[in-house]
C-alpha positions, 0 to 999 in steps of 0.5 A: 268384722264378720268372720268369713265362712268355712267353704273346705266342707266336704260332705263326701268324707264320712263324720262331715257335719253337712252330710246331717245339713244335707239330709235335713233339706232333703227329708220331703217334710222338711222341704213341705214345711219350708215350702209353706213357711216361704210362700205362707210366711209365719204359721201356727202349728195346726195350720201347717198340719192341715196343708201338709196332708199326710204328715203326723203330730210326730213327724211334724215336731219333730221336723220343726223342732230339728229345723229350729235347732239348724236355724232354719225356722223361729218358734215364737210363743206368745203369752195367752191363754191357751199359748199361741205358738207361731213358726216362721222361715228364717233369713238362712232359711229363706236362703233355701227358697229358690233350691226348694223351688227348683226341687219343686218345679222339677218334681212337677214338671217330670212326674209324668216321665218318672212314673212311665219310668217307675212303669217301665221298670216294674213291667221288665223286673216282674212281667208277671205284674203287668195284669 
């Protein structure tokens, strides 16, 4: 019988573990790799750095290794030579996939509003700026 889970996490109390859960879905590299892996479905590492235009060696391993490590994302590697190294969304990761998305459609849909805003801002803190 499977063990029901917690549902008393509070992430407004300062120490609560998924505050660290919280920050991981909303790092961008990590919502961009979950993104690919989701609509991709398994990757090799190379080709998920080509799609994510901007991302480091660094960033991305460091992203992949943290994500591994929640769950979030099997690491296979296959014995060849030179080893061939796979990654792919997990079933608790897929669980993101509908709030990513929503994330996602979000950010597309109000990015013109969000910039005339981020406009309107600078131009009322720094008239000087406005040319």
């Amino acid at each position: 019988m499977a063990k029901a889970p917690r549902t008393d996490w509070d992430p407004y109390a300062g120490g609560c573990p998924s505050r660290e859960v919280l920050d991981r879905i909303g790092d961008k590299w990590t919502v961009l790799v979950l993104g690919e892996l989701a609509e991709s479905g398994t990757r090799r590492y190379t080709a998920l750095r080509r799609k994510l235009d901007g991302v480091s060696e660094k960033m991305l391993t460091q992203t992949l290794r943290a994500l591994e490590r929640d769950g979030l994302v099997r690491r296979t590697v296959h014995p060849e030579i030179p080893p061939r190294v796979e990654y792919e969304i997990t079933e608790l990761g897929a669980t993101l996939r509908e709030p990513l998305l929503a994330l996602k459609t979000w950010s597309t849909r109000h990015m013109d509003e969000v910039l005339a805003a981020r406009a309107a801002y600078d131009r009322e803190k720094d008239p000087a700026a406005q040319g």
